[in-house]
Short mmCIF file of the C-alpha atoms (twelve columns), coordinates in Angstrom:
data_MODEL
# 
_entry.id   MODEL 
# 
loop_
_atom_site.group_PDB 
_atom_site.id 
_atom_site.type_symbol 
_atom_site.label_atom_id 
_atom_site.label_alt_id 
_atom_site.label_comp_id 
_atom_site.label_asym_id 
_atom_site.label_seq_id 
_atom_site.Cartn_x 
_atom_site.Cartn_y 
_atom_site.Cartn_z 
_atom_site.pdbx_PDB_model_num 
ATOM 1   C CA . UNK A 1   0.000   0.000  0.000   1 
ATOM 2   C CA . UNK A 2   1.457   3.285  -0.517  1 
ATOM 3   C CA . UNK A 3   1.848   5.480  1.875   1 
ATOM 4   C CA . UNK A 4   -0.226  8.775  3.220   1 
ATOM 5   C CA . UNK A 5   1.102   11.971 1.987   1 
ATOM 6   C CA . UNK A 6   1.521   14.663 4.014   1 
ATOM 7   C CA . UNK A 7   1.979   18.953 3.969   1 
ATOM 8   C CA . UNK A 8   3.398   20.596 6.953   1 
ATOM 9   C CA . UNK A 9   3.266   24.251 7.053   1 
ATOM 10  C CA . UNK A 10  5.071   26.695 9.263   1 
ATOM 11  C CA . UNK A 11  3.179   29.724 10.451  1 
ATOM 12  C CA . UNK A 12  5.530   32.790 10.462  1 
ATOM 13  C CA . UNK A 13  2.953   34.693 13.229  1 
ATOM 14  C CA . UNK A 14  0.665   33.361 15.905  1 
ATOM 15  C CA . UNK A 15  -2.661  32.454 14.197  1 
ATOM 16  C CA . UNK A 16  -6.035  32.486 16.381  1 
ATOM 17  C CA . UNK A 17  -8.375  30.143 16.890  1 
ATOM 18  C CA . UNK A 18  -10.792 30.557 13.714  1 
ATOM 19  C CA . UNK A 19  -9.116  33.047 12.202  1 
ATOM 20  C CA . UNK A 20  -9.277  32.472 8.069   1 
ATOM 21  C CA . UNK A 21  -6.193  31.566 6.270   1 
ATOM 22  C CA . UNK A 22  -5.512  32.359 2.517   1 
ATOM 23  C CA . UNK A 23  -3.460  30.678 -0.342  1 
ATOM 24  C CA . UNK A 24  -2.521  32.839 -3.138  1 
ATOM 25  C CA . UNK A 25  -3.669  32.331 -6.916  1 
ATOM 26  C CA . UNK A 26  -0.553  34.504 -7.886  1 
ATOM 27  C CA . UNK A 27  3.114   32.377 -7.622  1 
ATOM 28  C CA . UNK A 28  6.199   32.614 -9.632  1 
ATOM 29  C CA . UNK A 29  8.144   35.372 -11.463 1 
ATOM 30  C CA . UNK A 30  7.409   37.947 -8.740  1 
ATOM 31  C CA . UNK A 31  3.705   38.220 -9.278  1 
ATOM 32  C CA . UNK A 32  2.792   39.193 -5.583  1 
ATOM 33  C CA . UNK A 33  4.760   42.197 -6.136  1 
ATOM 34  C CA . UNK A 34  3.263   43.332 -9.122  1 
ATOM 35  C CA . UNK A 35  0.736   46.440 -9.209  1 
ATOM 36  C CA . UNK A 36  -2.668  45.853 -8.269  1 
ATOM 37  C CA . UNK A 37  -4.011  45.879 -11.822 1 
ATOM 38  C CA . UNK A 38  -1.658  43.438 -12.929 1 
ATOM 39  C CA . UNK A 39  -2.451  41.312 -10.261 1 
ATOM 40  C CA . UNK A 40  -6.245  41.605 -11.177 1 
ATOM 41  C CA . UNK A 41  -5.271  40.916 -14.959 1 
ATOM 42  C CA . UNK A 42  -3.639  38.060 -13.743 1 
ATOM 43  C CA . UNK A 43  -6.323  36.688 -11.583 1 
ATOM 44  C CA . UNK A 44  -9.176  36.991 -14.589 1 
ATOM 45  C CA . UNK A 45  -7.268  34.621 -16.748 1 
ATOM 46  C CA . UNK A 46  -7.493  32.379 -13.734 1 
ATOM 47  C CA . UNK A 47  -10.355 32.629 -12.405 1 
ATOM 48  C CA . UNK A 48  -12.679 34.402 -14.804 1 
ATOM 49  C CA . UNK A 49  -13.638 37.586 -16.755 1 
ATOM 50  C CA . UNK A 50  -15.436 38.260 -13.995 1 
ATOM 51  C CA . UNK A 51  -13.524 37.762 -10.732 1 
ATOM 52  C CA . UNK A 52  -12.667 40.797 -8.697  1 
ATOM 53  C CA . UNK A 53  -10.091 39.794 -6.033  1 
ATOM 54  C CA . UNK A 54  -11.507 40.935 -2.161  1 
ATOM 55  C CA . UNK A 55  -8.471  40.237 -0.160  1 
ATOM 56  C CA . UNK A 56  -7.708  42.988 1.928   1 
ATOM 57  C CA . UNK A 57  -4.101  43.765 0.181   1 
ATOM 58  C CA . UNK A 58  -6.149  44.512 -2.719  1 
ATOM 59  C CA . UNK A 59  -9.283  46.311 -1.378  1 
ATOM 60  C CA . UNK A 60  -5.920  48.543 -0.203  1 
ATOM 61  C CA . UNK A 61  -4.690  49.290 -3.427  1 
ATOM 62  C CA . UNK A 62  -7.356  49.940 -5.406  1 
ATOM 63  C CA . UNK A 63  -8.599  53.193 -3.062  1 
ATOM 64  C CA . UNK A 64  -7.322  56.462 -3.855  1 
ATOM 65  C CA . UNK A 65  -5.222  58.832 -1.388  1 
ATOM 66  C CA . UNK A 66  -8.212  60.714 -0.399  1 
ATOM 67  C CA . UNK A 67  -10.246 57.438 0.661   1 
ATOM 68  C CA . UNK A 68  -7.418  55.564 2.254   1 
ATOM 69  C CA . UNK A 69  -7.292  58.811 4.855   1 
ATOM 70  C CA . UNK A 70  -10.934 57.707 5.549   1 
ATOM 71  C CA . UNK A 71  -10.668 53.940 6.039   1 
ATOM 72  C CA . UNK A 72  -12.190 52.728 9.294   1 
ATOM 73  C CA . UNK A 73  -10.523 49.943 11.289  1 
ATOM 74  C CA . UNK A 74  -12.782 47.371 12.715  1 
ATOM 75  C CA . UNK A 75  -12.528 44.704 15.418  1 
ATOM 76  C CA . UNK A 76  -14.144 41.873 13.357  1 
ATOM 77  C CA . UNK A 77  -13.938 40.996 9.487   1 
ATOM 78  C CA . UNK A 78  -17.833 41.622 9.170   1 
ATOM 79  C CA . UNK A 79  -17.127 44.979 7.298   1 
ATOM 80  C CA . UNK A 80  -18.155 44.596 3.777   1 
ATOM 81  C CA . UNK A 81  -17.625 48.355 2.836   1 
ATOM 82  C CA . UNK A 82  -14.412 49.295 0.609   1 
ATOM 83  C CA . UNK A 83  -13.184 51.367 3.286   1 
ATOM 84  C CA . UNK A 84  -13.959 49.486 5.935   1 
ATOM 85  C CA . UNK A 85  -10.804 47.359 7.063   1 
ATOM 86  C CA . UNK A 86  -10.519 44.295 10.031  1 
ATOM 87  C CA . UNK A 87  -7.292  46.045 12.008  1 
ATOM 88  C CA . UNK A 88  -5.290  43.107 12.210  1 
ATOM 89  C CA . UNK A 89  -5.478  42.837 8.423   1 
ATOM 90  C CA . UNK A 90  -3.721  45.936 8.195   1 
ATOM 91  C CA . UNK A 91  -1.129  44.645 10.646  1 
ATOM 92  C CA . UNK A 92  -1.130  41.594 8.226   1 
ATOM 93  C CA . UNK A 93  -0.100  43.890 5.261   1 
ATOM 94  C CA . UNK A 94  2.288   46.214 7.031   1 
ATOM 95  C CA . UNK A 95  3.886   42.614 7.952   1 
ATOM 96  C CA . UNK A 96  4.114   41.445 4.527   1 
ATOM 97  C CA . UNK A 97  5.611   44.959 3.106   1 
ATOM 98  C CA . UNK A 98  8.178   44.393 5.561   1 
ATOM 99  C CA . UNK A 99  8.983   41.175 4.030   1 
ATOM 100 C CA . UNK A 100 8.686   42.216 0.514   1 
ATOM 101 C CA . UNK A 101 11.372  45.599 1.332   1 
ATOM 102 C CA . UNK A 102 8.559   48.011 1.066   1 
ATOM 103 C CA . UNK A 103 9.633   50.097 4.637   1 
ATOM 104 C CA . UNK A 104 7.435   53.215 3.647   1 
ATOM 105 C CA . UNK A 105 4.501   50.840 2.676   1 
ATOM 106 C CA . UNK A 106 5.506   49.183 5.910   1 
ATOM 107 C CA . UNK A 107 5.446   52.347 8.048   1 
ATOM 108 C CA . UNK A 108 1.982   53.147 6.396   1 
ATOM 109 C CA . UNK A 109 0.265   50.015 7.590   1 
ATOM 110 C CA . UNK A 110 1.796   50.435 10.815  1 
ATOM 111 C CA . UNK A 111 0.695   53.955 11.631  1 
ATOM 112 C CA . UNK A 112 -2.634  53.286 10.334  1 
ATOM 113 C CA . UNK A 113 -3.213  50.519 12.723  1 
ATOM 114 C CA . UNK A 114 -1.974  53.120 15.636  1 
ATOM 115 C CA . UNK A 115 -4.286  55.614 14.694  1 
ATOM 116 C CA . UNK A 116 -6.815  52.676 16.374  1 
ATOM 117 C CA . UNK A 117 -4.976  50.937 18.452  1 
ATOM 118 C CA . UNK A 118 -2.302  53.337 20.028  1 
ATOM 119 C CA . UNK A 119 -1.034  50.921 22.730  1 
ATOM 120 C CA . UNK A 120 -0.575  47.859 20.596  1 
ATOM 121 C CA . UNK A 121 3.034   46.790 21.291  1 
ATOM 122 C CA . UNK A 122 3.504   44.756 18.032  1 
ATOM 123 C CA . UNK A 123 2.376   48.118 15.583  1 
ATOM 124 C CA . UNK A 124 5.077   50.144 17.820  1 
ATOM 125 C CA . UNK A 125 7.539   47.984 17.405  1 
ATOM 126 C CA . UNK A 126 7.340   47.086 13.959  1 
ATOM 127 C CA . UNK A 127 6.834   50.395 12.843  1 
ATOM 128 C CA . UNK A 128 10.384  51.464 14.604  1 
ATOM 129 C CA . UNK A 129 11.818  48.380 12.877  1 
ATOM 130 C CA . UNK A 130 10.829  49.898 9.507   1 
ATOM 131 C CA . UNK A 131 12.868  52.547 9.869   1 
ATOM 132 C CA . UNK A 132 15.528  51.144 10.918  1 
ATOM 133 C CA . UNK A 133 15.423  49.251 8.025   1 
ATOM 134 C CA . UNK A 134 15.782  52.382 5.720   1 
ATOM 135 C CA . UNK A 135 18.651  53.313 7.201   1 
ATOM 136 C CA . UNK A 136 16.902  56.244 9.688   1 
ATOM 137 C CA . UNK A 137 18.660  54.958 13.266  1 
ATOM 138 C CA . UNK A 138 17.878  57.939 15.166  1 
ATOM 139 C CA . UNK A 139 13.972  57.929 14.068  1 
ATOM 140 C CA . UNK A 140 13.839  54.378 15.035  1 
ATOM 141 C CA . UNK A 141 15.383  54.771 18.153  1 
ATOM 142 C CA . UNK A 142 13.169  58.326 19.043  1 
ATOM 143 C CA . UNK A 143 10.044  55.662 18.134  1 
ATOM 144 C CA . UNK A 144 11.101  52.810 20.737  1 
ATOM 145 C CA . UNK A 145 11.746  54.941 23.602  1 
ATOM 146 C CA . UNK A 146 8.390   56.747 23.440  1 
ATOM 147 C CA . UNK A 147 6.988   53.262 22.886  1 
ATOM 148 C CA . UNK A 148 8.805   52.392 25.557  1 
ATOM 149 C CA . UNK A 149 7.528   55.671 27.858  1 
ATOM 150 C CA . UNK A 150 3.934   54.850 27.148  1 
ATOM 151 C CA . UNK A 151 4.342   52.198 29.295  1 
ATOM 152 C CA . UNK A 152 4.244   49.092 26.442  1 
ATOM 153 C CA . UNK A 153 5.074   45.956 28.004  1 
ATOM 154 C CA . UNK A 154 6.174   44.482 24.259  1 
ATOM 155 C CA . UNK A 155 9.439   42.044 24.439  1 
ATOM 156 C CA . UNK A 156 11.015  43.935 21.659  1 
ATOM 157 C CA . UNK A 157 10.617  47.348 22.475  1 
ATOM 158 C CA . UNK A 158 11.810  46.509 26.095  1 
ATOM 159 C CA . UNK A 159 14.832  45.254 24.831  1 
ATOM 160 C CA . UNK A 160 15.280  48.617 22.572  1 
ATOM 161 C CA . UNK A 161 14.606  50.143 25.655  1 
ATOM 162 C CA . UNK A 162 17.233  47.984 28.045  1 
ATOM 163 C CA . UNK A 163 19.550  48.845 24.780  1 
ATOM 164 C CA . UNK A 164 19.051  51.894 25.270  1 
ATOM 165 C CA . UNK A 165 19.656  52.848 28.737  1 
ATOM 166 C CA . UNK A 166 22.565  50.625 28.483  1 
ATOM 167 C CA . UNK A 167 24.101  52.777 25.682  1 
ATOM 168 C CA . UNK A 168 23.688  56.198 26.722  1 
ATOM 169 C CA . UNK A 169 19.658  57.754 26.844  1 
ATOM 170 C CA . UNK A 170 20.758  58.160 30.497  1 
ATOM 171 C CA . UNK A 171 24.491  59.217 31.046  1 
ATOM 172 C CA . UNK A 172 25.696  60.308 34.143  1 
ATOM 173 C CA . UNK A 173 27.519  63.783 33.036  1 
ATOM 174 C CA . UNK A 174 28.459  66.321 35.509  1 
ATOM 175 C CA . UNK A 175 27.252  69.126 33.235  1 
ATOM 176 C CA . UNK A 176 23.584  67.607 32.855  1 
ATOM 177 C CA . UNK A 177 23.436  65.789 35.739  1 
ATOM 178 C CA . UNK A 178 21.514  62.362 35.335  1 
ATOM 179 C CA . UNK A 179 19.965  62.552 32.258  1 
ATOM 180 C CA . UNK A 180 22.387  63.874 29.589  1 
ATOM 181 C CA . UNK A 181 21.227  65.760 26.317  1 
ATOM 182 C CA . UNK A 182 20.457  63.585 22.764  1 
ATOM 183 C CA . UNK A 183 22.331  66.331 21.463  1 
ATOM 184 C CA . UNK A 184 24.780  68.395 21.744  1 
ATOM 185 C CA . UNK A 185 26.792  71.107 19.521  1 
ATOM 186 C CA . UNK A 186 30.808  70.309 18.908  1 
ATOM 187 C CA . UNK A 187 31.372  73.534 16.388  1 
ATOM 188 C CA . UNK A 188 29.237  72.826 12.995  1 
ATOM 189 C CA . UNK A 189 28.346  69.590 13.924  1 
ATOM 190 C CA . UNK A 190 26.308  67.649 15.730  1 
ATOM 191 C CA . UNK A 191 26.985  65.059 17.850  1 
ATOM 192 C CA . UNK A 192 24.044  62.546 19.075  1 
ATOM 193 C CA . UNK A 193 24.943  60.426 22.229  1 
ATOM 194 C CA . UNK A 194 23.442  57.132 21.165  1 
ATOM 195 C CA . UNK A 195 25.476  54.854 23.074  1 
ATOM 196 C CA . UNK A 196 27.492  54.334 26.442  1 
ATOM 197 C CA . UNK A 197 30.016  57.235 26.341  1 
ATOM 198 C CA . UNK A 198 30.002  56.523 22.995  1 
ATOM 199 C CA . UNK A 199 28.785  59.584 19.890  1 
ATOM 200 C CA . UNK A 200 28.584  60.045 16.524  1 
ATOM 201 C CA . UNK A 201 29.553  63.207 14.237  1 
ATOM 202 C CA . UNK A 202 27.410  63.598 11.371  1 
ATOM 203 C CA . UNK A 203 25.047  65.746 9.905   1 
ATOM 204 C CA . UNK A 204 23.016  62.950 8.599   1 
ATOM 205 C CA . UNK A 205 19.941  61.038 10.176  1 
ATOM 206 C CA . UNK A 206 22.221  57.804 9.941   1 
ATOM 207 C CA . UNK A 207 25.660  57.185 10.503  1 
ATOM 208 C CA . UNK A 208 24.977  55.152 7.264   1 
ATOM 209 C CA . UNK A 209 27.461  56.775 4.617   1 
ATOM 210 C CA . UNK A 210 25.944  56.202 1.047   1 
ATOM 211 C CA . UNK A 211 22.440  54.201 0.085   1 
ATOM 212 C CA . UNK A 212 24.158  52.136 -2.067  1 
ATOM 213 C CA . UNK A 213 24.410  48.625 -1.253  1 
ATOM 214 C CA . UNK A 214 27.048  47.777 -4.047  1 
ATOM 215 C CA . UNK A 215 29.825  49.530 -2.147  1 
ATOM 216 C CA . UNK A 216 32.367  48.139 0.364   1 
ATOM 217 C CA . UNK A 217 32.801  50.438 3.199   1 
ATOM 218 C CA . UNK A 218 36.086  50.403 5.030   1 
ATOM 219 C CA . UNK A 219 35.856  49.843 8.687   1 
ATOM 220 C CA . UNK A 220 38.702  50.837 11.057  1 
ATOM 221 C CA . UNK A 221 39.820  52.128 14.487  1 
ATOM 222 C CA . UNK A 222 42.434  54.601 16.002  1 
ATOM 223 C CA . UNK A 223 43.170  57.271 18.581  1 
ATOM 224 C CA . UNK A 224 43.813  60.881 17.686  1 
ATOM 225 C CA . UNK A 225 47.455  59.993 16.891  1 
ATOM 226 C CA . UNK A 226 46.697  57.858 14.290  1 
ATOM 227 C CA . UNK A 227 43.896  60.667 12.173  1 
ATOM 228 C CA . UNK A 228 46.646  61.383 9.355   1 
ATOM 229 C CA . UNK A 229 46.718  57.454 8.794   1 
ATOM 230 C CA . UNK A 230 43.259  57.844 8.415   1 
ATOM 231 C CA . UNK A 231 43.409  60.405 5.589   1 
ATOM 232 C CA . UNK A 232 46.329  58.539 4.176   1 
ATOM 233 C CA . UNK A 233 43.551  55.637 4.008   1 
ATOM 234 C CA . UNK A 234 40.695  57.439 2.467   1 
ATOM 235 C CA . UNK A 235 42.659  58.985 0.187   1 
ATOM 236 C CA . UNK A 236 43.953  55.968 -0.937  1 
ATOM 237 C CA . UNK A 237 40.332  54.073 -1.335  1 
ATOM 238 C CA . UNK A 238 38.554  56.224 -2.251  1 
ATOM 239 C CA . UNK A 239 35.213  54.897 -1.495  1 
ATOM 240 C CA . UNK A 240 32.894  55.350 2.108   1 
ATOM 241 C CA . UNK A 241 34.884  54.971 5.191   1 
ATOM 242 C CA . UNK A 242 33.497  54.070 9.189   1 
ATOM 243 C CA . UNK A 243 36.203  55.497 11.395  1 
ATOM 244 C CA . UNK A 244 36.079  54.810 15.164  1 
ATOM 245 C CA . UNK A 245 38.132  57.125 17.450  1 
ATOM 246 C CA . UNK A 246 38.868  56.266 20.967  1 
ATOM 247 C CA . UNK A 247 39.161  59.392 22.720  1 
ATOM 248 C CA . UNK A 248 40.958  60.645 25.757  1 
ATOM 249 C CA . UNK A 249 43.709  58.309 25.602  1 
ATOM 250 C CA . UNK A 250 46.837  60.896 25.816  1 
ATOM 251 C CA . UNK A 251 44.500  64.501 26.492  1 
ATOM 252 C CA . UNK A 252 41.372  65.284 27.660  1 
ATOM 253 C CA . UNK A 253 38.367  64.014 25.740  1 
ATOM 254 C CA . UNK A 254 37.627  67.379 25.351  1 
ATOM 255 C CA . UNK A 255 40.860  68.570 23.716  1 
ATOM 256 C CA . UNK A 256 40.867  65.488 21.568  1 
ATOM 257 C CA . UNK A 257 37.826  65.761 20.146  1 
ATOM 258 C CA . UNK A 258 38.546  69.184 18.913  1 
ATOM 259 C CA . UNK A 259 41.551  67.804 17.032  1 
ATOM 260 C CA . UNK A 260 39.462  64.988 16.034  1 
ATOM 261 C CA . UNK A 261 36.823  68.288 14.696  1 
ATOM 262 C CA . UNK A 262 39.905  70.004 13.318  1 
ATOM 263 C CA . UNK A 263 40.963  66.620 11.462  1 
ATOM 264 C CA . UNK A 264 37.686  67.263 9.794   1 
ATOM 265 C CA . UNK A 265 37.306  70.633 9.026   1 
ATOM 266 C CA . UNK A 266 40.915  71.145 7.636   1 
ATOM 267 C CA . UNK A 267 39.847  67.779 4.902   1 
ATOM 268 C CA . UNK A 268 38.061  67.746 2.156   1 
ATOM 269 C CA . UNK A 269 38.660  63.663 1.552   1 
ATOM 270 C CA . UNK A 270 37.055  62.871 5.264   1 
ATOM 271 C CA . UNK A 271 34.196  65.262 4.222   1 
ATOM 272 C CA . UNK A 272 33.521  63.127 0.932   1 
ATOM 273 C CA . UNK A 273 34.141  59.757 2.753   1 
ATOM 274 C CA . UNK A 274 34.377  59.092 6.005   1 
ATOM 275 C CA . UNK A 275 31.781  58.969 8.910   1 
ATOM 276 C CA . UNK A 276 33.782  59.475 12.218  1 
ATOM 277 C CA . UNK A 277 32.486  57.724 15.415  1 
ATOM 278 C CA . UNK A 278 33.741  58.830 18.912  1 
ATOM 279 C CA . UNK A 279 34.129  56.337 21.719  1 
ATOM 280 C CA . UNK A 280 35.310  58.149 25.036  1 
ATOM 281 C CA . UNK A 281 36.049  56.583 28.626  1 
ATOM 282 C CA . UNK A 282 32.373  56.109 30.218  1 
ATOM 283 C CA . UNK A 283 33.924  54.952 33.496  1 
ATOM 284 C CA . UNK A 284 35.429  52.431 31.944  1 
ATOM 285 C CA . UNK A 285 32.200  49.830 31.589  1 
ATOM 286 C CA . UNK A 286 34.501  47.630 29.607  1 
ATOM 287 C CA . UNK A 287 37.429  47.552 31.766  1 
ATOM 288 C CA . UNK A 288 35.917  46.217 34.794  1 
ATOM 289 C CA . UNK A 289 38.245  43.473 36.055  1 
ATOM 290 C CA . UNK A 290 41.090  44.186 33.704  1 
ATOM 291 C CA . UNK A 291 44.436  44.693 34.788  1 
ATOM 292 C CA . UNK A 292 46.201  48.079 34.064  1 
ATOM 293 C CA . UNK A 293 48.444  48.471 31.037  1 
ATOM 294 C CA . UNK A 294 51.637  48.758 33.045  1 
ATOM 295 C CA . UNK A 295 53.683  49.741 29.907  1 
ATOM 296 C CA . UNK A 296 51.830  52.488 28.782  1 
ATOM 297 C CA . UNK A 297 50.549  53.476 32.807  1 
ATOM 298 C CA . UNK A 298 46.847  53.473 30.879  1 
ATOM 299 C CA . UNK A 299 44.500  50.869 31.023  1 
ATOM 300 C CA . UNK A 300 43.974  48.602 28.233  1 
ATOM 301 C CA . UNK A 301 43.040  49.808 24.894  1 
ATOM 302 C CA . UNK A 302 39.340  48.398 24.030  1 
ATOM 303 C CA . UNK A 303 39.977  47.294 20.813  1 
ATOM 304 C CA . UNK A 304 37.275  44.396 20.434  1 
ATOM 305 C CA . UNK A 305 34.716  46.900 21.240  1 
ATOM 306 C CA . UNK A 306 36.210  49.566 19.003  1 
ATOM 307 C CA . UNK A 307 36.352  47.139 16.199  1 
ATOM 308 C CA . UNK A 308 32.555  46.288 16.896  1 
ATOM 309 C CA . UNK A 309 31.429  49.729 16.938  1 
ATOM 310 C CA . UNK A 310 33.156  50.185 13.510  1 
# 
């Protein structure tokens, strides 16, 4: 006798009890990311002249701007108006944008959801997570910690938020006392404490040098000594450079990071290429138990966690 066969399928989300499942009609050569008249074109030669596809993707699609600012999120799929949407079928979609590499689509569903359901923990965090995935850190951070301050209970956006306090939302500074600024002016530039006694300088949302992904960045690490080396490099590569400067080492964090600032102004090649990343002495979290440098009177030079940061 032959034997039974047998389809197991894995379920990328939790799935409730009773909740519908769909296959699509649409496989091969990229069809689910086609536009949604194509997909409809698609779908009448396979199911009919007729057919008009109700899923809610493309119920979406086919509204204009002006109506999509008027859809209505419901708690139950009995809705059978164009406009009128079951909310975690929006979820659904900002979910599958996010798959597909649509962020903005991504961010769309997400907010849209919000705009009913301003506590839900997965929206917030998944709507931080698609900007992070264009490239906008600081946005995606700014987005977790007020999820976070809301008082979201989420796994993920605790962890941002543990992240977070761990890497410098809440630096002890004598200037500022307990809570140190987000920002703070070094000359022209700005410099956004992100991380444990740790900044970037950059004028940009991201320390992310160029959007394209077909270039090879160089990644290095140095103290202040080393900065014409670094030209010397960048000169030489000519392509996007991530720099990581360990400050304080021979002067005062302060006075080094005004040659590291100097460094900059005074080149036209770090300008073009390279995005500089400070790392100063936040009472030494990564020194704890390590013995003193005796040859250099210093304590050790944190190059694994330099090298990281690059």
């Amino acid at each position: 006798s032959m034997s039974p066969v047998g389809v197991e399928l894995l379920a990328l989300c939790d799935i409730e009890e009773g909740e519908r499942l769909t296959v699509s009609r649409i496989d091969g050569g990229g069809g689910l990311d086609l536009p949604v008249d194509s997909r409809a074109s698609t779908l009448r030669q396979i199911m009919g002249s007729n057919f008009s596809c109700r899923c809610p993707r493309c119920r979406y699609e086919r509204l204009d701007r002006s109506s999509k600012q008027q859809i209505i999120l419901g708690d139950t799929r009995d809705g059978n108006e164009n406009q009128v949407f079951y909310w975690k079928e929006i979820k659904a979609l900002g979910d599958l944008a996010m798959q597909q590499g649509r962020h903005e689509d991504a961010e769309e569903f997400y907010s849209l959801v919000l705009k009913t359901k301003p506590d839900n923990g997965d929206a917030l965090h998944a709507r931080a997570a698609s900007y992070l995935e264009r490239g906008l850190y600081c946005k995606s951070q700014q987005l977790w910690k007020e999820a976070h301050n809301i008082g979201s209970t989420h796994k993920e956006i605790s962890l941002a938020a543990t992240k977070q306090k761990a890497y410098g939302f809440s630096t002890r500074t004598k200037e500022h006392g307990n809570e140190a600024p987000t920002s703070v002016s070094t000359r022209n530039y700005k410099v956004t404490t992100l991380m444990e006694g740790r900044c970037f300088i950059t004028d940009r949302d991201s320390p992310i040098l160029s959007p394209h992904d077909d270039l090879v960045t160089l990644c290095t690490q140095m103290t202040v000594d080393r900065l014409p080396r670094l030209l010397a490099q960048a000169t030489n590569f000519g392509g996007p450079v991530s720099a990581v400067v360990f400050v304080g080492r021979y002067k005062s964090i302060e006075e080094e990071i005004e040659e590291v600032a100097a460094a900059w102004e005074s080149s036209e090649i770090l300008q073009k290429y390279a995005d500089i990343h400070l790392v100063f002495d936040g009472n030494k979290p990564w020194f704890i138990g390590a013995e003193t440098d005796e040859a250099h009177e210093r304590d050790p030079y944190p190059i694994n966690l330099l090298r990281q940061e690059s």
